[in-house]
C-alpha positions as CSV (number, residue, x, y, z in Angstrom):
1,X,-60.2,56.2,-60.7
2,X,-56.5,56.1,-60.1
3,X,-54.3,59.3,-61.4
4,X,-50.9,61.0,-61.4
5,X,-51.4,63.9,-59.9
6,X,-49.4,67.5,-59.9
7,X,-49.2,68.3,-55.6
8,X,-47.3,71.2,-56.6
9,X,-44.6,72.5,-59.0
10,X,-41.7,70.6,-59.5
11,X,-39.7,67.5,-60.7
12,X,-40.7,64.0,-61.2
13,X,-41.1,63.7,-57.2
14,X,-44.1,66.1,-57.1
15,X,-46.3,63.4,-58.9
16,X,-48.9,61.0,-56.8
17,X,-50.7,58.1,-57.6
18,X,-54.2,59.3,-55.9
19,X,-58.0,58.2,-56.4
20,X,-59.7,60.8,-57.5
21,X,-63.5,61.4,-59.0
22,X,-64.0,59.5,-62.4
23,X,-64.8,61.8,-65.1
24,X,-68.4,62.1,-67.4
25,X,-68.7,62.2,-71.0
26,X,-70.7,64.8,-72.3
27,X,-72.9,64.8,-75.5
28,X,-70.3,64.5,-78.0
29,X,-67.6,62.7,-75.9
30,X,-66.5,59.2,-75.0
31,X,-65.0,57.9,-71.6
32,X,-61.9,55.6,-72.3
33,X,-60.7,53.1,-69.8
34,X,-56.6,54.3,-70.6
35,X,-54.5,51.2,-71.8
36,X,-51.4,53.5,-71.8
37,X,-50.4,57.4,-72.2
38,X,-47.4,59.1,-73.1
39,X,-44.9,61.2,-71.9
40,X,-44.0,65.2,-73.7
41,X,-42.3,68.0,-73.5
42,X,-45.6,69.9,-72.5
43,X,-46.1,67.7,-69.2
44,X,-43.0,68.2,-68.6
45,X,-43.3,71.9,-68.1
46,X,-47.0,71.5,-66.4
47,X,-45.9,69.5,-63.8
48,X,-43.3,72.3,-63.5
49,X,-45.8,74.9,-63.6
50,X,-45.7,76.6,-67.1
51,X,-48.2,75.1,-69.3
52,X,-51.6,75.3,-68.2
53,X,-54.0,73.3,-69.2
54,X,-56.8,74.3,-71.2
55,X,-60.1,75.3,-69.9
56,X,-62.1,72.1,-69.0
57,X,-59.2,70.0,-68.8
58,X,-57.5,69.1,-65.9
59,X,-54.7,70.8,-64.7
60,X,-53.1,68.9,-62.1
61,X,-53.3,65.8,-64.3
62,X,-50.5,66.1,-66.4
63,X,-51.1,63.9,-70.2
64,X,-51.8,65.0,-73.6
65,X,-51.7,61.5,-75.2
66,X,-53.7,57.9,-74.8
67,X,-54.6,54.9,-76.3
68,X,-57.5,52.9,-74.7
69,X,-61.0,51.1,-74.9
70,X,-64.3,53.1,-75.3
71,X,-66.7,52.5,-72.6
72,X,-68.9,55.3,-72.6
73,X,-70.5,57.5,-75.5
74,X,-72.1,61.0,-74.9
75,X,-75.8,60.9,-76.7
76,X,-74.7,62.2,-80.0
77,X,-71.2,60.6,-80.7
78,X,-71.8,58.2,-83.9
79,X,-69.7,56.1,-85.4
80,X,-68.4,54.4,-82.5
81,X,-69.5,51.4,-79.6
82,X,-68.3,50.7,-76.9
83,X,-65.0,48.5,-77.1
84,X,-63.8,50.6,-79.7
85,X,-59.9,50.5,-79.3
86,X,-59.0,54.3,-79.7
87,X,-56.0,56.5,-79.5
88,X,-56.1,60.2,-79.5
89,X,-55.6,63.7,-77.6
90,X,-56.3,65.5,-74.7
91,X,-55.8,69.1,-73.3
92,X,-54.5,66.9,-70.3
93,X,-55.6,64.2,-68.0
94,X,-54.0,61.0,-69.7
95,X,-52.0,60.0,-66.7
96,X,-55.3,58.6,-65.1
97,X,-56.8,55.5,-65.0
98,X,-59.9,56.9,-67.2
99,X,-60.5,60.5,-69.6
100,X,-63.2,62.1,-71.4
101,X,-62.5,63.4,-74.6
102,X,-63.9,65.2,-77.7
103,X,-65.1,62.1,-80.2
104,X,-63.6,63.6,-82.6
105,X,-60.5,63.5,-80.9
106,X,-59.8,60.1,-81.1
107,X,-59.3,57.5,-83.6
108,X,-59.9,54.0,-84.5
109,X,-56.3,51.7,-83.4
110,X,-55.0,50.2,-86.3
111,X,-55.6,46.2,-85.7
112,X,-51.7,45.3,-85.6
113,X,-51.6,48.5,-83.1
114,X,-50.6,47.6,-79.2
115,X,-51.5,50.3,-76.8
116,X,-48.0,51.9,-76.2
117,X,-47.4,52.1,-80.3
118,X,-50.6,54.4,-80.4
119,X,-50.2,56.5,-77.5
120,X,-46.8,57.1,-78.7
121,X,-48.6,58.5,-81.7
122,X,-51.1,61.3,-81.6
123,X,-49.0,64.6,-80.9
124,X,-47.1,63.7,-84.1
125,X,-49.4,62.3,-86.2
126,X,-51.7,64.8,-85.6
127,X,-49.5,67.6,-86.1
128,X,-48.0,66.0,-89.5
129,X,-51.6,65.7,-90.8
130,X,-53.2,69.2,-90.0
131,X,-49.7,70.3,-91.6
132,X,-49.7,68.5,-94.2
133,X,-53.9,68.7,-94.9
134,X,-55.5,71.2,-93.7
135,X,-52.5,74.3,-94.0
């Protein structure tokens, strides 16, 4: 797969498009074949070097944020096929051409939904629900 990658500390200019290995779901996640990703605050700093990435993500692929098709389910994800349009989080990785993620990470695109809407979406939405819902 194709992916932005971190060489090393820095601005914009520090990111390279590179082929690197394609990732594998495990038992509870699905692979997604990214449509589109977004761009924070917290890649920002990564690729500047002061957000890591959490442990089993990736940390020189910057991306918190993605919107794609399901193509791939680990053994015991339910609830979703492949084709599923989906939109979600990641501890990083969503400037690549494919992730992995947590099903539970990810949700169902609304139908009037394009891919750059509902990558645009997750940080937020997610934050205003667990706010909101579960505080």
């Amino acid at each position: 797969m194709r992916a932005a990658v971190i060489t090393e500390p820095g601005g914009p200019d520090v990111l390279r498009i590179m082929d690197v290995a394609d990732p594998s779901p495990g038992p509870e996640d699905i692979l997604i074949d990214v449509k589109a990703s977004a761009l924070n605050r917290a890649d920002t700093i990564q690729r500047q070097g002061g957000y890591p990435a959490p442990p089993g993500s990736p940390s020189d692929i910057p991306g918190l944020e993605f919107s794609g098709i399901v193509l791939e389910l680990g053994e015991r994800v339910t609830g979703m096929q492949q084709g599923d349009r989906v939109f979600g989080l990641l501890g990083g990785g969503g400037y690549a051409t494919r992730v992995i993620t947590h099903h539970r990470m990810a949700i169902p695109m609304p139908d009037s939904w394009g891919f750059i809407q509902a990558a645009a979406t997750p940080e937020v939405y997610f934050t205003a629900y667990d706010a909101l819902f579960n505080r």
